[in-house]
C-alpha positions as CSV (number, residue, x, y, z in Angstrom):
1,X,-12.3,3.7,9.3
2,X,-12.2,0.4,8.8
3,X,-9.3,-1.9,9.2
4,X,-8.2,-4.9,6.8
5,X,-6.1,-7.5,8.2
6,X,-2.2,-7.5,6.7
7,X,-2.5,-11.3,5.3
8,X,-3.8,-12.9,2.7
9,X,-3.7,-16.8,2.3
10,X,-3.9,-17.9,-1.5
11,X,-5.7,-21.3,-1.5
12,X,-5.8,-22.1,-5.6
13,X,-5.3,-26.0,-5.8
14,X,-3.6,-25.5,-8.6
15,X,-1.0,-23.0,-8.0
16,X,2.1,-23.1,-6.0
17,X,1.2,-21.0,-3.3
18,X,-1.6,-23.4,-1.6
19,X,-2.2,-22.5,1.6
20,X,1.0,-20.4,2.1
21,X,1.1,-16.4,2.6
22,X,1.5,-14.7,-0.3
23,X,2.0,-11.2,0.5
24,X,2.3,-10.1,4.0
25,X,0.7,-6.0,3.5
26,X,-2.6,-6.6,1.3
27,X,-4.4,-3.8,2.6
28,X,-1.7,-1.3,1.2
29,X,-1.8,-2.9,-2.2
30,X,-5.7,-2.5,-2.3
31,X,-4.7,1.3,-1.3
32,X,-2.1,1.8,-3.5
33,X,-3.6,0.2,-6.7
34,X,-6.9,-0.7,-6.1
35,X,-8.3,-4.4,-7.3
36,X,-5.7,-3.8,-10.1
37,X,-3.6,-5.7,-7.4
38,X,-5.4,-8.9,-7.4
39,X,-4.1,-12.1,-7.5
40,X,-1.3,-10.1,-5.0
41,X,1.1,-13.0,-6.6
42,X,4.7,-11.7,-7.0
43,X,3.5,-12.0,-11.2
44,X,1.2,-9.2,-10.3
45,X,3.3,-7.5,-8.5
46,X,5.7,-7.3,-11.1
47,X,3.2,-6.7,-13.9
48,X,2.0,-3.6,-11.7
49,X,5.7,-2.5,-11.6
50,X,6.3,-2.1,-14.8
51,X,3.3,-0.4,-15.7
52,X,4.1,2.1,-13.0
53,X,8.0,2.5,-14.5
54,X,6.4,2.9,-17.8
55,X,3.9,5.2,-16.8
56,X,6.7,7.5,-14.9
57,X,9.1,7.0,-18.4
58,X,6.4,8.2,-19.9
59,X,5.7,11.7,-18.6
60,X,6.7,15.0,-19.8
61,X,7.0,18.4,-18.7
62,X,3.6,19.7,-20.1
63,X,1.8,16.3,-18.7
64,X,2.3,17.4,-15.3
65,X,1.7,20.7,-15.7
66,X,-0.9,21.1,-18.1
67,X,-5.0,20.6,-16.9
68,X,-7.9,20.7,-19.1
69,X,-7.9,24.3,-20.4
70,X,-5.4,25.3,-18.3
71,X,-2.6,24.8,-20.4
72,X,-0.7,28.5,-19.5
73,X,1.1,29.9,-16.4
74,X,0.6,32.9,-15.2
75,X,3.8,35.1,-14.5
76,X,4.6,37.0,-11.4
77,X,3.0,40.1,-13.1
78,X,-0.3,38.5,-13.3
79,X,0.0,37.8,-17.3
80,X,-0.7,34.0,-19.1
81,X,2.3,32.9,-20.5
């Protein structure tokens, strides 16, 4: 496996971050959300957040439980219910 290195330096002349560290664990924001992360400013950040608390407010019983065409449990008898 290969490993990424923690930092990322944000070097945008016109931003406020020049040069300074703007989030010290970049490789576990790439893991946990993919390039959806990038810029990795604290904006993003936030902007991820609240999609993530939206998504969760979002979700229902038969969301989590319910697959494609399987949208049944089977009972301890072996029956669909």
């Amino acid at each position: 496996m290969c490993e990424v290195g923690p930092l990322l330096r944000a070097k945008k002349k016109d931003s406020n971050f020049d040069g300074k560290t703007v989030n010290s664990n970049v490789a576990e924001l790439v893991e946990e959300h993919g390039i959806q992360a990038y810029p990795f400013t604290p904006e993003k950040l936030e902007e991820i957040a609240e999609i993530e608390r939206k998504r969760l407010e979002s979700l229902t019983l038969e969301s989590l439980l319910v697959s494609g065409e399987r949208d049944f449990f089977i009972g301890k008898d072996g029956i669909k219910v």
